[in-house]
KEKE-3310 file (N, C-alpha, C; in steps of 0.2 Angstrom, whole numbers, plus 5000, padded with zeros to 4 digits):
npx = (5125:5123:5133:5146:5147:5149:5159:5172:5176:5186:5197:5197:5207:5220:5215:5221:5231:5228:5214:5214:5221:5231:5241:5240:5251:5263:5265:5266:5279:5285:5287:5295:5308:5323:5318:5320:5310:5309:5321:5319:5308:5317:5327:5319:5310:5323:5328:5316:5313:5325:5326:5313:5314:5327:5320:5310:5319:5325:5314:5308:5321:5322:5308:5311:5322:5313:5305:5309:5321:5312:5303:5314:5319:5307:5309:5317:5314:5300:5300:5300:5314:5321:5327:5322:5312:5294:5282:5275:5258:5247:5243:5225:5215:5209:5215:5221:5235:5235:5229:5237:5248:5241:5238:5253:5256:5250:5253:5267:5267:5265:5271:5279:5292:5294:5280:5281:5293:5285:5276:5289:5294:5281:5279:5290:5289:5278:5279:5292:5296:5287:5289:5279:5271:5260:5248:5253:5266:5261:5262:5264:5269:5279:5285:5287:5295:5308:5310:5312:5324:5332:5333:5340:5343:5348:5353:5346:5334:5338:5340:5328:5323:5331:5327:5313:5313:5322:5314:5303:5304:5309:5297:5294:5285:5285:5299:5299:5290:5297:5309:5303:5298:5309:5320:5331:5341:5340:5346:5360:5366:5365:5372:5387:5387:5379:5379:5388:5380:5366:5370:5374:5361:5356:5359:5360:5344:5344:5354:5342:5333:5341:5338:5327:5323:5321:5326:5340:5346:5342:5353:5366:5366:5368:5380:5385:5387:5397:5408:5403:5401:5415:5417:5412:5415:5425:5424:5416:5411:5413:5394:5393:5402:5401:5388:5390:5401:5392:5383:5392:5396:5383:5384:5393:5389:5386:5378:5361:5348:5351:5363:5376:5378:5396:5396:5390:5394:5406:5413:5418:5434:5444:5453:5455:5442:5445:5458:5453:5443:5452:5459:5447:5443:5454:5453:5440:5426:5414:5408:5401:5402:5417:5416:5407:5417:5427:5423:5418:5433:5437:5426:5433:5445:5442:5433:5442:5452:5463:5479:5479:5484:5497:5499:5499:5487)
npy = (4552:4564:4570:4564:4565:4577:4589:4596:4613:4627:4634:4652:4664:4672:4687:4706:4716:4728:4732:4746:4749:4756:4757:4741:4739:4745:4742:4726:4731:4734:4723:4714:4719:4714:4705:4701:4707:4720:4726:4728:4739:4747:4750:4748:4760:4768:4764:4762:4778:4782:4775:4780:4793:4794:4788:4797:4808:4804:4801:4817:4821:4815:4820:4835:4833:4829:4839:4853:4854:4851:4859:4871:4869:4870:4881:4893:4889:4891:4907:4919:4926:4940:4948:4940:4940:4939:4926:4927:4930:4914:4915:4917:4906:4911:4920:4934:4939:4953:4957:4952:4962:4976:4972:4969:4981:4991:4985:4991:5004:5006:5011:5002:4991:4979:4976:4979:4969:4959:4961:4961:4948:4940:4947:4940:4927:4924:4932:4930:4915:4915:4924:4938:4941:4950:4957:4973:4979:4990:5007:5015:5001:4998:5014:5007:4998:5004:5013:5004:4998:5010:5010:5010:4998:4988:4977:4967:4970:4971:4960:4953:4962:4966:4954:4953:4964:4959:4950:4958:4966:4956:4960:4970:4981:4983:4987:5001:5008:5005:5012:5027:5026:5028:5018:5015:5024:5024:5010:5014:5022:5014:5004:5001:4995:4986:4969:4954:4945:4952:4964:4958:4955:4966:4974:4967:4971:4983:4983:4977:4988:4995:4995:5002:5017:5030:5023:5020:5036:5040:5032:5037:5052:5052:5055:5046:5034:5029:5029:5022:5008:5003:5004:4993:4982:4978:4969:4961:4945:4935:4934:4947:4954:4956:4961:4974:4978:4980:4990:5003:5001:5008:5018:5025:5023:5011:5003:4997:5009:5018:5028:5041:5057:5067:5077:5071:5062:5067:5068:5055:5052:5042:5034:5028:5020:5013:5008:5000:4990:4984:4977:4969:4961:4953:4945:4931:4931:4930:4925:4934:4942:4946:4948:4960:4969:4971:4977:4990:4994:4996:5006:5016:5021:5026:5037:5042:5044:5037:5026:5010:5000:5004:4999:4986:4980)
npz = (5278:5270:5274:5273:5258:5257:5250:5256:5262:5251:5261:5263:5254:5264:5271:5266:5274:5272:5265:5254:5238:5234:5248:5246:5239:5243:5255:5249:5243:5255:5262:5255:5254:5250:5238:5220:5211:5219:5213:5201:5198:5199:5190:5178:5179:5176:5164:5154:5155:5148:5139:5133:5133:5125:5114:5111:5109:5099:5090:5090:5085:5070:5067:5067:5056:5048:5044:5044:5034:5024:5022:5020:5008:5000:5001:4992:4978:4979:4982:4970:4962:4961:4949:4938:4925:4923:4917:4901:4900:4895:4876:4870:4861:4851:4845:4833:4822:4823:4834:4843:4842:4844:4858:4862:4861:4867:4880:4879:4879:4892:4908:4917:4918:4920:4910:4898:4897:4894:4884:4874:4874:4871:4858:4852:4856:4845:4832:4830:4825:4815:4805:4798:4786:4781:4793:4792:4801:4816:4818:4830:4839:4832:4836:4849:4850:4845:4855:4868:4864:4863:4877:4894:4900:4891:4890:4891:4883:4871:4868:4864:4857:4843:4840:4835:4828:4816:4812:4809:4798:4787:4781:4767:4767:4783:4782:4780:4788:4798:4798:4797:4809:4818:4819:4810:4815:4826:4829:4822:4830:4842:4842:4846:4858:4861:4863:4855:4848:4846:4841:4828:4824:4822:4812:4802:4801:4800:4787:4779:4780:4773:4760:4757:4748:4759:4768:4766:4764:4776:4783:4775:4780:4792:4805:4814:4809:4798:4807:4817:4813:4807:4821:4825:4817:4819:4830:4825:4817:4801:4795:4803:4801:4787:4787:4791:4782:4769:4774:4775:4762:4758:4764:4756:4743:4736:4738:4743:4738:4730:4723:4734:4735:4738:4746:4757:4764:4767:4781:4782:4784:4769:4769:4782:4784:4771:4778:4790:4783:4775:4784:4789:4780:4780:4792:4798:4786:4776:4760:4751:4760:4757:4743:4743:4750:4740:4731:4741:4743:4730:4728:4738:4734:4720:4726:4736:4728:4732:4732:4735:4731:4734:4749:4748:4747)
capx = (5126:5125:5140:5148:5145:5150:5166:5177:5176:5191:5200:5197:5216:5221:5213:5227:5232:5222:5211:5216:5225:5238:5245:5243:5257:5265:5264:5273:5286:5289:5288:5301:5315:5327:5318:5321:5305:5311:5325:5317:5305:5321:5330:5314:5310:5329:5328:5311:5313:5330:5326:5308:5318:5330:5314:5307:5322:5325:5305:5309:5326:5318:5301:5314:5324:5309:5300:5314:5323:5308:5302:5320:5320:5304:5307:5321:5309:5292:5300:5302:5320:5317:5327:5317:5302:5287:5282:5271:5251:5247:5237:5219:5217:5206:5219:5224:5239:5231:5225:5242:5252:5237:5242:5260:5257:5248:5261:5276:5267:5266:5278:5280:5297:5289:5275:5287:5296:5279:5276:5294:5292:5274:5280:5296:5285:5273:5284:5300:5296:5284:5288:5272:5269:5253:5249:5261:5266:5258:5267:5265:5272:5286:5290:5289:5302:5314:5311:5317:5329:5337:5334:5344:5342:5352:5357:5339:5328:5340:5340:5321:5320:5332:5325:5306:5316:5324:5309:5297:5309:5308:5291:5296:5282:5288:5305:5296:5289:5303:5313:5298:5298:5318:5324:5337:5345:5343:5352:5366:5369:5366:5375:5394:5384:5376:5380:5388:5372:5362:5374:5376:5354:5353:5365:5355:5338:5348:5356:5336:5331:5342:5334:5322:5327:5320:5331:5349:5345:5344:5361:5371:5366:5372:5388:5388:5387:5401:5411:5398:5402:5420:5421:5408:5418:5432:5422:5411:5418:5408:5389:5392:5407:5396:5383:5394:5402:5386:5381:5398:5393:5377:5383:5399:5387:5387:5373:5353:5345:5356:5371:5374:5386:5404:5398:5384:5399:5412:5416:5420:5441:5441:5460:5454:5439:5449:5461:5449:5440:5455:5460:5442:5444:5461:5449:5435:5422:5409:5409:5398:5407:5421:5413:5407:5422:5431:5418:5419:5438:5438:5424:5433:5448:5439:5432:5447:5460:5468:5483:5479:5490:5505:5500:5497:5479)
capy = (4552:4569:4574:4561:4567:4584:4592:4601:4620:4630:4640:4657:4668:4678:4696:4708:4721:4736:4733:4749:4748:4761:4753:4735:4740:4748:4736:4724:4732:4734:4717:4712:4722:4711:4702:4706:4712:4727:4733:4729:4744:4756:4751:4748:4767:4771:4762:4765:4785:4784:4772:4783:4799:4793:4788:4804:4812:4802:4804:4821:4823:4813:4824:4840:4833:4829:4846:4859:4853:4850:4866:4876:4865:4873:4892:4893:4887:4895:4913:4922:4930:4948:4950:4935:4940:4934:4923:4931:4927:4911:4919:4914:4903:4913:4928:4935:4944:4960:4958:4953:4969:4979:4968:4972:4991:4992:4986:4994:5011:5005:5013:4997:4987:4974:4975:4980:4965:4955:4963:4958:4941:4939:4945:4936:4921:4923:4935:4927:4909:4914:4932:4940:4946:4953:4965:4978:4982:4999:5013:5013:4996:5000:5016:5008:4994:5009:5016:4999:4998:5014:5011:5008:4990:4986:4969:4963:4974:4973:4951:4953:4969:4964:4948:4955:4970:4958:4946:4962:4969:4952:4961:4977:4985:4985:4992:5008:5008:5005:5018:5031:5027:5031:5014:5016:5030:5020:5003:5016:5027:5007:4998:4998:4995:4979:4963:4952:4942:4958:4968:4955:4956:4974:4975:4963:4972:4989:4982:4977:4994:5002:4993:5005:5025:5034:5020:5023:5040:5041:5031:5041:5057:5051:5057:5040:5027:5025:5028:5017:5002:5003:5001:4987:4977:4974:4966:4955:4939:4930:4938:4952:4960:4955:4968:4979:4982:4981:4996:5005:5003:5010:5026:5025:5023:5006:4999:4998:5014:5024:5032:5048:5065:5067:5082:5069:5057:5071:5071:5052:5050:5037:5030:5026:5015:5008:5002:4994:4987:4978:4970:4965:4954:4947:4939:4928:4934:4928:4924:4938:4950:4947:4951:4967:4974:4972:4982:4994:4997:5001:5012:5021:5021:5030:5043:5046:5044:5032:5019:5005:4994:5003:4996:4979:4978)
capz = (5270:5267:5278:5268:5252:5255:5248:5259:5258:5251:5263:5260:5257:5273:5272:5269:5281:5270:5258:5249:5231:5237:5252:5246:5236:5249:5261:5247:5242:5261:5266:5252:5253:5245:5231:5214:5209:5221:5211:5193:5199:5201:5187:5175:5175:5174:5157:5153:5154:5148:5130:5131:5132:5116:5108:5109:5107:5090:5085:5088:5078:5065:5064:5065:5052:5042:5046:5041:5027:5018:5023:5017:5002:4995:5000:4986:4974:4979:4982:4965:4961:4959:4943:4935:4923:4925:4911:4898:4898:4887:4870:4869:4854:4844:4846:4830:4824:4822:4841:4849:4839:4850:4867:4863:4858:4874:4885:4878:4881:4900:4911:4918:4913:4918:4904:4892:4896:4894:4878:4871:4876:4868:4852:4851:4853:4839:4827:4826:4823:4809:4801:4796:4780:4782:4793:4791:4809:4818:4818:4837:4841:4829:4841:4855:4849:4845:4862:4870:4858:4868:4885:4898:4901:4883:4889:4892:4880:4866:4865:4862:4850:4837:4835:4831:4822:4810:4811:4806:4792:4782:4775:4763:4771:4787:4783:4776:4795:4806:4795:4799:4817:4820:4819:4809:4816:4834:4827:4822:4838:4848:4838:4849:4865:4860:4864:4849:4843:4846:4835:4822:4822:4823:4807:4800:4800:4796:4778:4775:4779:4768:4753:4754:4748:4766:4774:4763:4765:4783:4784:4774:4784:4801:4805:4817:4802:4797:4815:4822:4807:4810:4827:4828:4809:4823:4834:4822:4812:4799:4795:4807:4798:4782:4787:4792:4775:4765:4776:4773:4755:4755:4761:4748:4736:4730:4741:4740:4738:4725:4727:4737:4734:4741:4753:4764:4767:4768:4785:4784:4780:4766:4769:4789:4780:4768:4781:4793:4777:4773:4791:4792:4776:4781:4795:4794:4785:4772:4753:4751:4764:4754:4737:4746:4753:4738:4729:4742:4740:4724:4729:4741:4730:4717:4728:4740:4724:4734:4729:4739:4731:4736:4753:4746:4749)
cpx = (5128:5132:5146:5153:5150:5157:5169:5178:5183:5193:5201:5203:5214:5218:5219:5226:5227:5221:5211:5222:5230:5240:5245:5250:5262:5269:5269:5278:5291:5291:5294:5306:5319:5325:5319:5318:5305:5315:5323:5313:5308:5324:5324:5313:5316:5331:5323:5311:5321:5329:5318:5311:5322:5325:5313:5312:5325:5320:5307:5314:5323:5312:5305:5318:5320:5305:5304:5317:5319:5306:5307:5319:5315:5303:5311:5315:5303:5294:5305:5308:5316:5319:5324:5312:5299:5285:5276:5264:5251:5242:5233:5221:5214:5211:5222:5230:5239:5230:5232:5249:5247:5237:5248:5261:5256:5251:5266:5274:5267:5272:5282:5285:5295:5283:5278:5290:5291:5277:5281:5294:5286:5275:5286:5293:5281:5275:5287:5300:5292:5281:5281:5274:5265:5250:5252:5258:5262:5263:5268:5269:5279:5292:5290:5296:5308:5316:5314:5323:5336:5336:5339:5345:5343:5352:5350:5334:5331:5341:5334:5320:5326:5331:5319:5309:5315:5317:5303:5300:5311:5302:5294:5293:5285:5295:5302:5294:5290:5308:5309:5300:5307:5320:5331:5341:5347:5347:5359:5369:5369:5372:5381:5392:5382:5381:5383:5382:5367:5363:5373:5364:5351:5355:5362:5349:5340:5350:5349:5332:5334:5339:5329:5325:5329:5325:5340:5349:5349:5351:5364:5368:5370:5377:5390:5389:5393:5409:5409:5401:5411:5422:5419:5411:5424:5431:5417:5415:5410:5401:5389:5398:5404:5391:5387:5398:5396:5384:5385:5395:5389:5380:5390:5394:5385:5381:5366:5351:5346:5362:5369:5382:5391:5404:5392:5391:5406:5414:5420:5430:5440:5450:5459:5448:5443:5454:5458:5443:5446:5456:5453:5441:5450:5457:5444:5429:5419:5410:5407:5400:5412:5422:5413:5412:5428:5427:5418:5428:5439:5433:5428:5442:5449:5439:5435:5452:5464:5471:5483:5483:5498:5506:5500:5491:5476)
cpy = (4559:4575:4570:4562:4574:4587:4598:4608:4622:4636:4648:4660:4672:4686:4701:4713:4725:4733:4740:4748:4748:4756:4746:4737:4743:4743:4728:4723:4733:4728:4714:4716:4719:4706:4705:4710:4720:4732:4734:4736:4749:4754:4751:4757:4771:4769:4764:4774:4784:4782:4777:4790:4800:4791:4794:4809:4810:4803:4813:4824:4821:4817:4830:4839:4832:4836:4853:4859:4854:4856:4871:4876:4869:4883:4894:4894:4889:4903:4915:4925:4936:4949:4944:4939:4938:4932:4926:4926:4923:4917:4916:4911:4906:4923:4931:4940:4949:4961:4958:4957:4973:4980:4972:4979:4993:4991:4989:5000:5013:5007:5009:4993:4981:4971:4977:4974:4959:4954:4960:4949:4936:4939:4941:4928:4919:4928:4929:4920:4908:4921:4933:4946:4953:4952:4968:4981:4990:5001:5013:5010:4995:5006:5013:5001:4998:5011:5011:4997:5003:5015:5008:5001:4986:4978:4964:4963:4971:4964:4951:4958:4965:4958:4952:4961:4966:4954:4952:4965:4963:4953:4968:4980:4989:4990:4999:5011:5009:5012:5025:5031:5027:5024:5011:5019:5024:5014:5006:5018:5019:5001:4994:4998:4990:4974:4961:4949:4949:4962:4965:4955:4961:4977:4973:4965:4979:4987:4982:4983:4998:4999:4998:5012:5029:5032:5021:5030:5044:5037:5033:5047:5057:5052:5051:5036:5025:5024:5021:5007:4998:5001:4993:4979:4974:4968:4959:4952:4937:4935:4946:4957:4961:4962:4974:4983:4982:4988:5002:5004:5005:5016:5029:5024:5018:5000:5000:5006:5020:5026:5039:5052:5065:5073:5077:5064:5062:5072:5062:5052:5044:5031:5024:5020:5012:5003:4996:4989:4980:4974:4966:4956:4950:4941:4936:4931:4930:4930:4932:4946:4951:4950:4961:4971:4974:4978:4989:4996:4999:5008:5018:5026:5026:5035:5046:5047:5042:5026:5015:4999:4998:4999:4988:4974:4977)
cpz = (5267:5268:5275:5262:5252:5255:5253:5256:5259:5256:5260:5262:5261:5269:5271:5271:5279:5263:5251:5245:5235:5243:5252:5243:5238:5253:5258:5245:5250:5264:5261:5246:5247:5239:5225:5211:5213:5215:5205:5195:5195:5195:5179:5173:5173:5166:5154:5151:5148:5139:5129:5128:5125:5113:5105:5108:5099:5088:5084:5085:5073:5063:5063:5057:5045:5038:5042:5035:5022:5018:5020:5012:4997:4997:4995:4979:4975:4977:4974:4965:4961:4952:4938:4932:4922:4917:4908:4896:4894:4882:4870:4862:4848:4843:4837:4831:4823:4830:4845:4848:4844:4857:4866:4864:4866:4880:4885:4880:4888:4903:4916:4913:4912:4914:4900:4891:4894:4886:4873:4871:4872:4862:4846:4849:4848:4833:4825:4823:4815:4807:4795:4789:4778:4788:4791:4800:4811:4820:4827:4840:4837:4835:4848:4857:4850:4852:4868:4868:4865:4876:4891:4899:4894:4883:4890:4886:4874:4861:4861:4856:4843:4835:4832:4825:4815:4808:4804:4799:4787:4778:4772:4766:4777:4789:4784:4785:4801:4804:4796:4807:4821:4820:4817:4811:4822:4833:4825:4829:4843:4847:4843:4854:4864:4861:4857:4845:4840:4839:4828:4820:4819:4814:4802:4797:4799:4790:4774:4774:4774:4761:4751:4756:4755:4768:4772:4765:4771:4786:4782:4778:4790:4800:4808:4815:4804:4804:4817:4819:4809:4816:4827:4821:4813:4827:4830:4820:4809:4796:4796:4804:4789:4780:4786:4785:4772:4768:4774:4766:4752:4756:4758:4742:4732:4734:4740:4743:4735:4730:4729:4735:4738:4748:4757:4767:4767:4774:4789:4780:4776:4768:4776:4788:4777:4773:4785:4789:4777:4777:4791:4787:4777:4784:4795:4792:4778:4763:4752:4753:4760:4747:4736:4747:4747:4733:4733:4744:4735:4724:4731:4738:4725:4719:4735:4736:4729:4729:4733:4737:4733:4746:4754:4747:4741)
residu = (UNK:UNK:UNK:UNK:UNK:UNK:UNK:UNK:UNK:UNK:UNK:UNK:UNK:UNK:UNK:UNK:UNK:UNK:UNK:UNK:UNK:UNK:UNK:UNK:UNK:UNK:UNK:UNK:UNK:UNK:UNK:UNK:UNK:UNK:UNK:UNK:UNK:UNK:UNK:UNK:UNK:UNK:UNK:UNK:UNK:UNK:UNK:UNK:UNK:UNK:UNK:UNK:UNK:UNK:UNK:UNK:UNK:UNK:UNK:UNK:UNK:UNK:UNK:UNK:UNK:UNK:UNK:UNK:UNK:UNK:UNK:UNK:UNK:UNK:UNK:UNK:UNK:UNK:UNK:UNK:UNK:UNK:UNK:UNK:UNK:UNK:UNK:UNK:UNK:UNK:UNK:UNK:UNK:UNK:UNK:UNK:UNK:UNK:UNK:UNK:UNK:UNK:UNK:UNK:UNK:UNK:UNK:UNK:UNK:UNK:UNK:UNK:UNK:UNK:UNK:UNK:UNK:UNK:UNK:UNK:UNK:UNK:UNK:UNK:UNK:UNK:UNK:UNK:UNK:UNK:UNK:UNK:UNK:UNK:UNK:UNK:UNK:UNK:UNK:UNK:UNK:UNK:UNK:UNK:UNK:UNK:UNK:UNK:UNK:UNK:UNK:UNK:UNK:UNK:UNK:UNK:UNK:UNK:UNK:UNK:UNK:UNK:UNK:UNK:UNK:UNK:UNK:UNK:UNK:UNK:UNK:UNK:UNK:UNK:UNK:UNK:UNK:UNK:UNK:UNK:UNK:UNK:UNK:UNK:UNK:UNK:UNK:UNK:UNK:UNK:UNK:UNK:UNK:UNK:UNK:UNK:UNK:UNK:UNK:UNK:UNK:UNK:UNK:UNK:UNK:UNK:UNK:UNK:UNK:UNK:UNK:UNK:UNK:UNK:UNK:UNK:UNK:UNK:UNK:UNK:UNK:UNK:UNK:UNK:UNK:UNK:UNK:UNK:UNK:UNK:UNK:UNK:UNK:UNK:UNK:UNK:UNK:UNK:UNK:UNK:UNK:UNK:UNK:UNK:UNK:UNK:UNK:UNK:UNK:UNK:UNK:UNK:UNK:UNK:UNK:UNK:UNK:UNK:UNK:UNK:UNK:UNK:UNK:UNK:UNK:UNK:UNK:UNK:UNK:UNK:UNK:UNK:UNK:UNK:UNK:UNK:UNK:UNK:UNK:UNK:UNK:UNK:UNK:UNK:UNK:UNK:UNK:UNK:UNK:UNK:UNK:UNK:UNK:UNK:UNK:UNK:UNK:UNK:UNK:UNK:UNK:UNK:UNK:UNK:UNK:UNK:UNK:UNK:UNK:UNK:UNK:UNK:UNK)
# end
């Protein structure tokens, strides 16, 4: 019964040759040479390597291409220009302007251009947008405007200074204090080396000074004035030939702060004014320029005994 009953045992599979890994594998790629699973092997790592290799060789262009650009792209932009200047410290908020005429003084006396540019910068920002009445600027921060005024670096220094000039020279005060600190004088000697805006600024905050005596004073004296007026009355249109004669009339006599004697202006010819007087009104030039410059013809008129009309001026 029991022998019956009992289920036939499974043949156990053939033993192979060598029970190690290594040479079963051996052992059947030797025994079948020509099945397929032979050649997949030899062409499996030829493709294998080969789509691995352009894997890695695209992950690797791709990670170069992502790596580098983006890398290049911010050295432009992180690294600073050299002639760039650096943007000027925000102002605290409780900062009066008492305290940032101080800041400024203080930098401008810096033999640094860079703090001088830091300085002009800071006052441009809080001057020019709302001319201050009161304080009356420090003598100090007045010369060291003048002093950038004449410095070498005219085309940078000179955007920044005659805006606060004329900014500062909107209070009377302040005239009296730019006019003390050579301001005047330096707006004349600078004057035909300025830019056009500059010039027509500088021009600007020179007609204000002369309102006051010291400041008529010190522009009839200069021998440069009226050279200087003339050159720069060719070059203006509009305001800037405006100024231009209004000054020319202060030192003929017919501008703010009285008139002056025939020997402080004696070394100017009055026929060489007169002429370039007249061209300048030919061209564009201002209701008021034009008021002005016929006012100063007849002045010059007067006091050259000139006949201007035989030239039909």
């Amino acid at each position: 019964m029991m022998k019956a009953n009992q289920k036939p045992k499974p043949h156990a599979p053939p033993r192979p040759l060598f029970s190690c890994g290594f040479f079963r594998r051996c052992t059947q790629s030797v025994l079948s040479p020509t099945s397929p699973h032979q050649q997949q092997p030899r062409r499996k790592p030829t493709t294998t390597s080969s789509s691995s290799s352009s894997s890695s060789t695209s992950t690797s262009q791709s990670f170069t291409q992502w790596r580098f650009p983006h890398h290049l792209d911010q050295t432009p932009s992180t690294a600073p220009s050299l002639p760039r200047p650096p943007p000027p410290p925000p102002l605290p908020v409780t900062t009066t302007l008492q305290e940032t005429f101080q800041i400024a003084e203080l930098h401008l006396t810096s033999v640094s251009e860079s703090d001088k540019l830091l300085a002009l910068q800071l006052l441009e920002r809080v001057v020019v947008p709302d001319p201050p009445s009161d304080p009356t600027c420090p003598p100090g921060l007045m010369r060291g405007l003048v002093s950038c005024l004449r410095s070498n670096n005219k085309i940078v220094t000179a955007k920044y200074v005659t805006k606060i000039l004329l900014a500062l020279c909107l209070a009377e005060g302040n005239r009296h204090v730019a006019v003390e600190a050579g301001a005047a004088r330096a707006v004349v000697e600078t004057a035909a080396g300025l830019e056009i805006s500059a010039v027509e600024r500088a021009l600007a905050a020179l007609e204000l000074m002369c309102t006051t005596t010291e400041g008529a004073a010190e522009v009839r004296a200069h021998a440069m004035t009226v050279p200087a007026m003339v050159a720069v009355m060719a070059r203006l249109a509009g305001r800037g030939r405006e100024y231009a004669i209004s000054i020319l009339s202060v030192v003929y006599g017919k501008g703010g702060g009285g008139g002056g004697g025939g020997e402080e202006i004696a070394v100017a010819p009055a026929e060489e004014v007169a002429r370039a007087v007249a061209l300048a009104l030919e061209g564009e030039c201002t209701a008021r320029g034009r008021r002005k410059g016929a006012q100063l013809l007849k002045t010059l008129e007067e006091y050259g005994r000139l006949d201007l009309s035989q030239n039909g001026t």
